[in-house]
Every structure is written in C-alpha cells, then in structure tokens.
Backbone as a printed PyTorch tensor [residue, N CA C, xyz], in Angstrom:
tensor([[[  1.4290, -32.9540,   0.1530],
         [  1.1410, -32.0740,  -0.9690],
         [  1.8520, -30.7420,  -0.7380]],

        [[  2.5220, -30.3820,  -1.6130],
         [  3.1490, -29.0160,  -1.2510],
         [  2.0060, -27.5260,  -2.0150]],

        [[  3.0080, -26.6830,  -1.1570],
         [  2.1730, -25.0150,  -0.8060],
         [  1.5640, -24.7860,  -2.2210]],

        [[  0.0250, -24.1000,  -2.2160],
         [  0.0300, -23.5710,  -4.0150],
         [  0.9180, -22.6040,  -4.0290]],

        [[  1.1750, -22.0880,  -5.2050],
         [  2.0920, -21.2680,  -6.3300],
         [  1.1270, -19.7810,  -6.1660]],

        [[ -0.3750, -19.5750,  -5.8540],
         [ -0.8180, -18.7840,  -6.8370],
         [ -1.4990, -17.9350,  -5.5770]],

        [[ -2.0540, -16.3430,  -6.0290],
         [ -2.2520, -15.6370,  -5.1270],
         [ -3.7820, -15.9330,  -4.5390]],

        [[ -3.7690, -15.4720,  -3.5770],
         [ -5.3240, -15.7460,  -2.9730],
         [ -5.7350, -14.2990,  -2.3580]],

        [[ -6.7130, -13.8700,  -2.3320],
         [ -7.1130, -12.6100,  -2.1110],
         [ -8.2720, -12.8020,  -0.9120]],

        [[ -7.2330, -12.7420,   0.5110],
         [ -8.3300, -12.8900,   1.5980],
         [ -9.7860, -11.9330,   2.1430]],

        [[ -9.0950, -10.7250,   1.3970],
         [ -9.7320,  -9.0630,   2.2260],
         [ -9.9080,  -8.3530,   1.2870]],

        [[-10.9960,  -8.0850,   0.7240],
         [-10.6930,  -6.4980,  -0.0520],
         [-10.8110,  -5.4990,   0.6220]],

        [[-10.3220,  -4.4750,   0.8430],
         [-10.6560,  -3.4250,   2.1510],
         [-10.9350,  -2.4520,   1.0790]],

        [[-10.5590,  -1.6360,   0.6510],
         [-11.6600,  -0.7330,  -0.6300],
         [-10.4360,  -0.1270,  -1.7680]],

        [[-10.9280,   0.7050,  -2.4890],
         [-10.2160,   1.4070,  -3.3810],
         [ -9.9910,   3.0990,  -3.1990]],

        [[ -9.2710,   3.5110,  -3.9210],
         [ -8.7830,   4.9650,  -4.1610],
         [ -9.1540,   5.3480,  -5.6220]],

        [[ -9.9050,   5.8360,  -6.1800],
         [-10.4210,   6.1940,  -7.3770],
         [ -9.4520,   7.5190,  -7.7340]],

        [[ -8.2000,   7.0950,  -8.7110],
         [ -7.6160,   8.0320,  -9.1480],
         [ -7.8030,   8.7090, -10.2640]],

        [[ -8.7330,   8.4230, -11.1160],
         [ -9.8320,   8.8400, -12.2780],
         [-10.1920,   7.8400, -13.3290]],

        [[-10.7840,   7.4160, -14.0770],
         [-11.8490,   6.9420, -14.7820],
         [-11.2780,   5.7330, -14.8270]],

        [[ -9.8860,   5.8050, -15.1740],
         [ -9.3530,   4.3000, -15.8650],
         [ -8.4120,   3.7240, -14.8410]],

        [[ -8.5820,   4.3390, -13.4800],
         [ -7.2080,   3.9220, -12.5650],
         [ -7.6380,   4.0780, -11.0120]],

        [[ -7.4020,   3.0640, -10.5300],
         [ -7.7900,   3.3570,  -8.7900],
         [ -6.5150,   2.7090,  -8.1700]],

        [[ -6.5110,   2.8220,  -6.9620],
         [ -5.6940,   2.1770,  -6.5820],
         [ -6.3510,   1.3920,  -5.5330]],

        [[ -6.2640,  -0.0940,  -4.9780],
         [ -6.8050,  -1.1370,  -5.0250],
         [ -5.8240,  -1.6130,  -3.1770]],

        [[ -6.4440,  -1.2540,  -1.9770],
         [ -5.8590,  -1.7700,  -1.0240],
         [ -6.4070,  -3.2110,  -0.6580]],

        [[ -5.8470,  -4.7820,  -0.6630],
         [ -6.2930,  -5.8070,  -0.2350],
         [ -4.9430,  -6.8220,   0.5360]],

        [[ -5.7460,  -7.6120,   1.5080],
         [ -4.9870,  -8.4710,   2.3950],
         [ -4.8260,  -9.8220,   1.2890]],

        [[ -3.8710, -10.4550,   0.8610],
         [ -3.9250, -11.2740,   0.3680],
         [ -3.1350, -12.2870,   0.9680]],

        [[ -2.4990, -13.6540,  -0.4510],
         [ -1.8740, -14.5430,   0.5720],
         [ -1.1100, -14.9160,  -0.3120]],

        [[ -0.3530, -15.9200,  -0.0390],
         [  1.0030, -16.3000,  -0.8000],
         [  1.3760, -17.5060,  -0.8680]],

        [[  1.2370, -18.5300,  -1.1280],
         [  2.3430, -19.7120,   0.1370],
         [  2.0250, -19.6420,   1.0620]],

        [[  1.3420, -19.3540,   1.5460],
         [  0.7350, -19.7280,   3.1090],
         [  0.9290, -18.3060,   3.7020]],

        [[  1.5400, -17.1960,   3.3300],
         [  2.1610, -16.0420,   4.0690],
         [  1.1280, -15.1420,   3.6030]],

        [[  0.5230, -14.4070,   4.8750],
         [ -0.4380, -12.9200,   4.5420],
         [  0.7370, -11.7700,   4.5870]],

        [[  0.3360, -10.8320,   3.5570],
         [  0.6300,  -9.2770,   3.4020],
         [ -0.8660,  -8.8980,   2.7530]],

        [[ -0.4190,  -7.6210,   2.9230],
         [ -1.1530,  -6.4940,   2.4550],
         [ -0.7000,  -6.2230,   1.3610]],

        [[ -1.1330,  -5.5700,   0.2520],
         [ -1.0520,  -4.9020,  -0.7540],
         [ -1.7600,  -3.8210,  -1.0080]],

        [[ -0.8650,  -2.8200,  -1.7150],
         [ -1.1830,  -1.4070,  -2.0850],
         [ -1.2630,  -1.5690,  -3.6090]],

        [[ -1.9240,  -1.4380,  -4.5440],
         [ -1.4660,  -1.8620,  -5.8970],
         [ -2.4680,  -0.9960,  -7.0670]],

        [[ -2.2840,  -0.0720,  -8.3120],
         [ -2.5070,   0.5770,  -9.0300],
         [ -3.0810,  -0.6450,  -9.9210]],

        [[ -4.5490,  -0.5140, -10.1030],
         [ -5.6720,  -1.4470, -10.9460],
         [ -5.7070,  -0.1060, -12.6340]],

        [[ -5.8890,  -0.7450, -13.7510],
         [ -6.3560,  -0.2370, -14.5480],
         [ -7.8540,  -0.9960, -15.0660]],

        [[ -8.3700,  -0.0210, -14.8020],
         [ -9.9780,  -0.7040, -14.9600],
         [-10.3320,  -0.4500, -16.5790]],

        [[-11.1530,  -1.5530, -16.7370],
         [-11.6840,  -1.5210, -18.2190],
         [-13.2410,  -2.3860, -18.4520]],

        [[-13.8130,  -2.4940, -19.3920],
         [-15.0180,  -3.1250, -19.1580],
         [-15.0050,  -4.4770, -19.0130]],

        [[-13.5490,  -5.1310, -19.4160],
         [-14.1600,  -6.7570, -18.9070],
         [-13.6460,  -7.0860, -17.8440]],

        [[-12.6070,  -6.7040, -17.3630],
         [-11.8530,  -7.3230, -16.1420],
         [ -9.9460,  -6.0340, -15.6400]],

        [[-10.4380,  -6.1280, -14.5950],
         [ -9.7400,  -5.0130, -13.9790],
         [ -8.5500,  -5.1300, -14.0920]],

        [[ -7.1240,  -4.6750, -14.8700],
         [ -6.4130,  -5.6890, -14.7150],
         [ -4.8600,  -4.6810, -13.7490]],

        [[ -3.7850,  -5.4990, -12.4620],
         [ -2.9490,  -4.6220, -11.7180],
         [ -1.9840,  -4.3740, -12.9380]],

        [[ -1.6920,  -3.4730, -12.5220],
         [ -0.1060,  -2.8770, -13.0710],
         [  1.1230,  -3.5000, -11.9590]],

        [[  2.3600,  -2.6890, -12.5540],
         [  3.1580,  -3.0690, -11.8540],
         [  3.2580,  -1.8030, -10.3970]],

        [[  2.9010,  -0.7400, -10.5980],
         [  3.3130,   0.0710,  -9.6090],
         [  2.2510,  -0.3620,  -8.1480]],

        [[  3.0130,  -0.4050,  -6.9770],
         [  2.5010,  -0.8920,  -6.0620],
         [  3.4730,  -1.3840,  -5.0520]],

        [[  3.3460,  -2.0560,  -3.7890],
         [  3.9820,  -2.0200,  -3.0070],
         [  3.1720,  -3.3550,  -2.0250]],

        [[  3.8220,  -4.5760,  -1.5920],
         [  3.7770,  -4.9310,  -0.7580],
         [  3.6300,  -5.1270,   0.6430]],

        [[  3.2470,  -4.9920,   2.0170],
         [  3.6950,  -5.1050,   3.1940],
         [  3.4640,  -5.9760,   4.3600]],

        [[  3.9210,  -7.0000,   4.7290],
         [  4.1760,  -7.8360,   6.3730],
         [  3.4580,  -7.1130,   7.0110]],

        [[  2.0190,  -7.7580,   7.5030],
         [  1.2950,  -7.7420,   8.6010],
         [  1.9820,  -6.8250,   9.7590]],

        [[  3.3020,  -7.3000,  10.0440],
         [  3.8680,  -6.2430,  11.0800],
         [  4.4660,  -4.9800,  10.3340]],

        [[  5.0880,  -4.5950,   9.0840],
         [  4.7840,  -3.3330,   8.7940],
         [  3.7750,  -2.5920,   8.8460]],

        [[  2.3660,  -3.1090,   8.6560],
         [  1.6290,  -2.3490,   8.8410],
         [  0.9500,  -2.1230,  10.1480]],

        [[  1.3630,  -3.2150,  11.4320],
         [  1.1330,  -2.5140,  12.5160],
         [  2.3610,  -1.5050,  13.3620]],

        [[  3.1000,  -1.3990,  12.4280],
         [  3.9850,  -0.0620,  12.6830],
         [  4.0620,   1.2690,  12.0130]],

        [[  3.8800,   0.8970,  10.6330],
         [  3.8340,   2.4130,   9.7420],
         [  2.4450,   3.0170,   9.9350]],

        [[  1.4200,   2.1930,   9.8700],
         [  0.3160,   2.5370,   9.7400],
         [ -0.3700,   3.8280,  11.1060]],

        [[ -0.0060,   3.6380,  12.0780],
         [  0.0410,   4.1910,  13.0060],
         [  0.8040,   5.6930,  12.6360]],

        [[  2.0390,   5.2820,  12.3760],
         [  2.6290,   6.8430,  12.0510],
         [  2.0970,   7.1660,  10.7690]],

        [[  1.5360,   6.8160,   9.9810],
         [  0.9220,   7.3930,   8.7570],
         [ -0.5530,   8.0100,   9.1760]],

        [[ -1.2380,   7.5660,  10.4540],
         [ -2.1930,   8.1930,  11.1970],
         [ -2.3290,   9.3460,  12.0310]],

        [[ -1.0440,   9.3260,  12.5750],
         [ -0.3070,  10.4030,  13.2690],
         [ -0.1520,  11.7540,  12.5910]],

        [[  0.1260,  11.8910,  11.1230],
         [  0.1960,  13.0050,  10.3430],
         [ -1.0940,  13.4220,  10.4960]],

        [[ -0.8700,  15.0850,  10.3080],
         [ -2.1450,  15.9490,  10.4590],
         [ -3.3920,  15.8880,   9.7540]],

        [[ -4.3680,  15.7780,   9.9380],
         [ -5.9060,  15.0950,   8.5480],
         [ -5.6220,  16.2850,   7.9780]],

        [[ -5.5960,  17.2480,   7.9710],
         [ -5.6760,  18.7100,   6.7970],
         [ -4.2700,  18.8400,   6.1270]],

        [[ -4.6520,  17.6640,   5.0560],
         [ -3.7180,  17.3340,   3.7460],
         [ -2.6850,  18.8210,   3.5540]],

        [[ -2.9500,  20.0480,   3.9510],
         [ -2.4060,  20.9860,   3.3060],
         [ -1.3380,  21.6070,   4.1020]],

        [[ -1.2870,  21.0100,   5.6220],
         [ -0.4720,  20.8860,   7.0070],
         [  0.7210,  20.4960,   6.0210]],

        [[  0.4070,  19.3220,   5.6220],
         [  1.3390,  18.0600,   5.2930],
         [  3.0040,  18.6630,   4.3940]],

        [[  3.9790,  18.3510,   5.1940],
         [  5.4390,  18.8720,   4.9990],
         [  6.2160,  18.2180,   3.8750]],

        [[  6.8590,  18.3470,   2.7190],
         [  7.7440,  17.6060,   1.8780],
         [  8.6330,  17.0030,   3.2370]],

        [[  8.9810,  15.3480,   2.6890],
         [  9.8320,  14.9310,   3.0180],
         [  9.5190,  13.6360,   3.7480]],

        [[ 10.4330,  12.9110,   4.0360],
         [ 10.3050,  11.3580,   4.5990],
         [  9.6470,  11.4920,   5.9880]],

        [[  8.5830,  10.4260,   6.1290],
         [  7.8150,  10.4400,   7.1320],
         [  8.3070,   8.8180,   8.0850]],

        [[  8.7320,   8.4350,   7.3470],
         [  9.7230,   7.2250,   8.0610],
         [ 10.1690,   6.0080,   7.2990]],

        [[ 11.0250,   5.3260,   7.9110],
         [ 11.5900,   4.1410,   6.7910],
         [ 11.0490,   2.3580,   7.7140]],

        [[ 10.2850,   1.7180,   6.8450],
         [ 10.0260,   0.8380,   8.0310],
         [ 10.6510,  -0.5770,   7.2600]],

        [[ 10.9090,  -1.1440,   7.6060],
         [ 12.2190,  -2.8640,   7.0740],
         [ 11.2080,  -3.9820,   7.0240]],

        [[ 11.3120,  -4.1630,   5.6150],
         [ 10.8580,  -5.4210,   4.9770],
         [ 11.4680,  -6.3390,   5.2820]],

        [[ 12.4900,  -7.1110,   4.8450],
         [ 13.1150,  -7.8260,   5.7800],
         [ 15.1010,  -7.2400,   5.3930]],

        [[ 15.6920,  -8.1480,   5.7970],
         [ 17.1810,  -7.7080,   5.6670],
         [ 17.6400,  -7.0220,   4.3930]],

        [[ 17.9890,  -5.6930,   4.3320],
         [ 18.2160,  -4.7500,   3.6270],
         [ 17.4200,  -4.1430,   2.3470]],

        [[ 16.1370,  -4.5570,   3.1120],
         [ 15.2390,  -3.4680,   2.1050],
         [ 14.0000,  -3.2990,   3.4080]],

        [[ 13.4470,  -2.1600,   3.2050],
         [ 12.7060,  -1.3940,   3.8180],
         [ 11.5610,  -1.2340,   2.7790]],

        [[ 10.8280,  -0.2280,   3.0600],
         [  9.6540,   0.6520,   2.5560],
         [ 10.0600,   2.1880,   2.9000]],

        [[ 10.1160,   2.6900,   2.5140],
         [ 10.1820,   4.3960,   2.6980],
         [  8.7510,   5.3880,   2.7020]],

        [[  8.6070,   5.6010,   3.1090],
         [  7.1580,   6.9470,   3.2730],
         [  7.1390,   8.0350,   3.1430]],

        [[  6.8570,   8.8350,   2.2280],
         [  7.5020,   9.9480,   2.2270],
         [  6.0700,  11.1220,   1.4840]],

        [[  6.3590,  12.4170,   1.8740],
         [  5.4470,  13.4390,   1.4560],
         [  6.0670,  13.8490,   0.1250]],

        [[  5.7540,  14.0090,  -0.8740],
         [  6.6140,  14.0770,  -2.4340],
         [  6.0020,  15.5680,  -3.1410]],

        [[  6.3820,  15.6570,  -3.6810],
         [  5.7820,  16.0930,  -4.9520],
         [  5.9980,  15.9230,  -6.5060]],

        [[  5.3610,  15.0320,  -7.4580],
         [  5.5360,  14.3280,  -8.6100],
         [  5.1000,  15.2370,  -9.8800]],

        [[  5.2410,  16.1490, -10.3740],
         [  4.8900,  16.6920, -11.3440],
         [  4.0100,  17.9690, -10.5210]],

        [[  2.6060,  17.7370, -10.6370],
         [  1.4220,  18.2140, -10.5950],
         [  0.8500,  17.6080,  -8.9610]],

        [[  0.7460,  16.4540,  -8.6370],
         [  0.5040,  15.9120,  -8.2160],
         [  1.6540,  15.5990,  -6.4010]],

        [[  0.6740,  16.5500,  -5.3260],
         [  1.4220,  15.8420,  -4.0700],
         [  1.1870,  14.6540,  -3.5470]],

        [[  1.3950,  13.4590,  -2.8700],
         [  0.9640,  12.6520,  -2.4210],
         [  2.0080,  12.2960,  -1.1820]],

        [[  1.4430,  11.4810,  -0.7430],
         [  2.6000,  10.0400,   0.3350],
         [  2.9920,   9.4420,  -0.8130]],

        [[  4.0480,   8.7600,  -0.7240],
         [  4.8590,   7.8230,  -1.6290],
         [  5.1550,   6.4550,  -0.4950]],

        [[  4.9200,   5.5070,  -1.1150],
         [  5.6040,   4.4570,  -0.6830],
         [  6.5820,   3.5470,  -1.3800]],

        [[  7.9020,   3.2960,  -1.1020],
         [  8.9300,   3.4520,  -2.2490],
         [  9.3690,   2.7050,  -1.5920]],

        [[ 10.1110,   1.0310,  -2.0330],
         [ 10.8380,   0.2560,  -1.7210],
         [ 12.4970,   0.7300,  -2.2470]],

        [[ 12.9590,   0.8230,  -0.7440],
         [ 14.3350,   1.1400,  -0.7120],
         [ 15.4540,  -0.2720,  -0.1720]],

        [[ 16.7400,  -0.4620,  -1.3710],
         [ 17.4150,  -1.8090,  -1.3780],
         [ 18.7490,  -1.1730,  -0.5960]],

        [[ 19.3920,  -1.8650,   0.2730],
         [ 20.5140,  -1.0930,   1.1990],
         [ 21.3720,  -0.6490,  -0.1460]],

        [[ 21.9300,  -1.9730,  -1.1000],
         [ 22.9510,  -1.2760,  -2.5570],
         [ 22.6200,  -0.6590,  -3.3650]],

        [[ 21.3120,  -0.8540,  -3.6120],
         [ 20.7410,   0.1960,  -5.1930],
         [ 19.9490,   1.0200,  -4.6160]],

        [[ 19.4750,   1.5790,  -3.5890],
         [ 18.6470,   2.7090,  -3.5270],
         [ 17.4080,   2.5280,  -3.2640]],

        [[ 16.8440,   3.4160,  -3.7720],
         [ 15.2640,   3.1650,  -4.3650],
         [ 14.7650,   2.3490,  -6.0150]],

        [[ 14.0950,   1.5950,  -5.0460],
         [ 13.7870,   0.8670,  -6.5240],
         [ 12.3920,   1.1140,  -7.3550]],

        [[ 12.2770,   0.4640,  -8.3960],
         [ 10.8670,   1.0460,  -8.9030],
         [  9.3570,   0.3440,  -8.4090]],

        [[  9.3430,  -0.3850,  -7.2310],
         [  8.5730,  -1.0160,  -6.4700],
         [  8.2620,   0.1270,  -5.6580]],

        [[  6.9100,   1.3090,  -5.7510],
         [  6.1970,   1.9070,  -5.0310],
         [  5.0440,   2.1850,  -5.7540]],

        [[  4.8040,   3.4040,  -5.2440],
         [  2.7870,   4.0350,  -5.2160],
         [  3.2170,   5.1540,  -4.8450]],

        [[  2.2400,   5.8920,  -5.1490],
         [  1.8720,   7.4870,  -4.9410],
         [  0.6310,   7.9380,  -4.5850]],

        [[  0.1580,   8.0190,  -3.6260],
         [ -1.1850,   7.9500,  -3.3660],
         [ -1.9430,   9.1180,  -2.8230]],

        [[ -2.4600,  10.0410,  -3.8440],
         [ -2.9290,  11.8140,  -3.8210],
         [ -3.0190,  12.7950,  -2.5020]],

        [[ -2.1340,  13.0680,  -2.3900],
         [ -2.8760,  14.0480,  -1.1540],
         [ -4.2390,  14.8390,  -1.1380]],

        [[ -4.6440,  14.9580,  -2.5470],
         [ -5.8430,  15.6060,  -3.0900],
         [ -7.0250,  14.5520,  -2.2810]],

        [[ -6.6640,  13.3890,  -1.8720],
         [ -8.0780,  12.1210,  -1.3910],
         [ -7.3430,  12.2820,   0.0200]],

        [[ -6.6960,  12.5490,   0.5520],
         [ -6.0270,  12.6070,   1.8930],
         [ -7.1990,  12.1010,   2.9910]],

        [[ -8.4090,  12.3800,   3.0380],
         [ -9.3240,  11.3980,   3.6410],
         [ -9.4700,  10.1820,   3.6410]],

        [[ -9.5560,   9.7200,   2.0860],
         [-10.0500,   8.3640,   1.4950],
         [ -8.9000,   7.8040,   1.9790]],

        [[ -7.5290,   8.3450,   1.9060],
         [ -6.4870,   7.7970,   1.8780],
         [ -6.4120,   7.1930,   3.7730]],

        [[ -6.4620,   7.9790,   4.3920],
         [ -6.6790,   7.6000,   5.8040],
         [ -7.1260,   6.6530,   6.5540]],

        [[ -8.3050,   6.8540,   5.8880],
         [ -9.3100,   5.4280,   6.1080],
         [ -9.1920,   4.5420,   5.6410]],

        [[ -9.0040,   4.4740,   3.9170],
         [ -7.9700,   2.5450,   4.1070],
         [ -6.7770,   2.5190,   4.7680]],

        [[ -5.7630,   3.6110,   4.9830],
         [ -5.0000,   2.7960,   6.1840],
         [ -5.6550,   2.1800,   7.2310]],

        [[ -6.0780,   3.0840,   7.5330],
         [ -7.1220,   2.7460,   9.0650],
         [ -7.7050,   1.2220,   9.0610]],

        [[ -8.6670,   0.8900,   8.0110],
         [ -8.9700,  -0.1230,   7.7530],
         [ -8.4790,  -1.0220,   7.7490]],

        [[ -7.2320,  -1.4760,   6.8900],
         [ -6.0990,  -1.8680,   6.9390],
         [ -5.5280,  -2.2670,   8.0650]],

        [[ -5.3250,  -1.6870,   8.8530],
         [ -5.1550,  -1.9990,  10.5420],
         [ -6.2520,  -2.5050,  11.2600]],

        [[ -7.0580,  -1.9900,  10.9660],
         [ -8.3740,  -2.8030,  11.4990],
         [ -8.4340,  -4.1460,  11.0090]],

        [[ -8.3130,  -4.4250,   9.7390],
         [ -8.3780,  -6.1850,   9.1760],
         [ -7.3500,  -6.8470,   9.4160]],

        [[ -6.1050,  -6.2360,   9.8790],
         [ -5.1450,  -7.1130,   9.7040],
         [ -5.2740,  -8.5510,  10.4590]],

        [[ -5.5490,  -8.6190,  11.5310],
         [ -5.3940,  -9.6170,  12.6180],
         [ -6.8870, -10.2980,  12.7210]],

        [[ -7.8860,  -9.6460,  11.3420],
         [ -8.7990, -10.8520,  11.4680],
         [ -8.7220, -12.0030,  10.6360]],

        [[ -9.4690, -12.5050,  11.0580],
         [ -9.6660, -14.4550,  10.3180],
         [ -9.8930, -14.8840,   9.1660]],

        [[ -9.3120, -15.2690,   7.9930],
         [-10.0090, -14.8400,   6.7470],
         [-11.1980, -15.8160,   6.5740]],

        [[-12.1480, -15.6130,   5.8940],
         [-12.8770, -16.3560,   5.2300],
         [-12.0620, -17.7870,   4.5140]],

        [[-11.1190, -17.6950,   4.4980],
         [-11.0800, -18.7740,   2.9610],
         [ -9.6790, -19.4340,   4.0140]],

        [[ -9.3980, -20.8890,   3.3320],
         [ -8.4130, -21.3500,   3.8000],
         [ -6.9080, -20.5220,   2.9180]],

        [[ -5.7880, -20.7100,   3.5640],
         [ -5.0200, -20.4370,   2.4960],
         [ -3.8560, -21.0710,   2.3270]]])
C-alpha cells in the first residue's frame, strides 16, 4: 500500500494570539511519513479555523539548530537589534532566514524562506516582538517536543 497524500497533525504545541481574527498556530505535523514543524498564520472564525498561506515550514533538525540561537537573543524584546539573526538550510539551495525586521508598525522576528536564484520568497511569518515572551516559549516548546513519540501512527 503506498504513503497517504494528506497531512496529519502529531503535536499541537500552542498559539500566538495576534488579535481577534488571527493567531499564529505552532504544530509538529507529518507528511508522507516525514515530521516537520510548522509555523503557520490561522484565521479564526466561528465554525472552523481556517490556515492561510503565510507561514513557514521546518526539518526537525532546523529546529534543533535555529531554535537554540533564537533562544540565545536577549528576553527584553527592546535589546533586540534590526537585522539577520542567522540563515539555517532547508535542503539544497533554500534555507530559512531569521531576521529582526521592522514591517510597517509592527517589529517582529521574521522567518523568510530564501531560494539561492530568486531570493526571498513569499513563504514566511512575522511573529510580534510586542509577545516576545509568548514567542519564546513556543520555540522552547518546540524543542522540547521535537524528539518525542507521537501519539498517532503516521
């Protein structure tokens, strides 16, 4: 019998409440047999939550590498410096980028999928420096679940 097609959602590790109609949604999921993590912008509504496209992927071993240096930055959000905090490789010529931004109104970390020929692509997240706590602790978490057992076959 060959691999299912369809996603499976091993972990929910929690959310980022970016206001009434929008959180952003950290969970371990599965693929074809393959675990990543996901970072992914939910628009909530009364019958069923539904993702957007903005969001970002990452390999179990990206996140036992970025995650660490995304821990490493100072907890007092207001320390926090414009500019790239590191580039970590998805697989052959695309990465993830990390970076301290500023988007309008709004500072955050960015996580921005970068392609070696086109750049940056529109595969990222922006995730508030204003929650810079909340934000911490699902990384944290995140690292904490990675390497456990899921509940469910996949």
């Amino acid at each position: 019998m060959g691999l299912e097609s369809s996603f499976t959602l091993l972990r929910d590790i929690g959310s980022l409440q970016l206001n009434a109609q929008e959180e952003v949604r950290f969970s371990i999921d599965a693929y074809r047999g393959y675990r990543y993590v996901s970072v992914r912008k939910f628009l909530l509504n009364e019958i069923l939550p539904m993702p957007t496209q903005q969001g970002v992927t990452l390999s179990p071993e990206m996140v036992r590498v970025m995650v660490p240096v995304v821990l490493a930055l100072p907890q007092d959000a207001t320390q926090l410096k414009l500019g790239e905090v590191g580039k970590f490789a998805k697989r052959p010529g695309i990465c993830v980028v990390v970076s301290i931004v500023e988007a309008g109104t709004v500072r955050g970390l960015e996580l921005r999928q970068w392609e070696e020929d086109k750049g940056f692509t529109t595969k990222g997240i922006l995730l508030p420096l204003s929650q810079w706590d909340v934000v911490r602790k699902l990384f944290a978490d995140t690292l904490a679940a990675i390497d456990e057992t899921p509940d469910v076959d996949f």
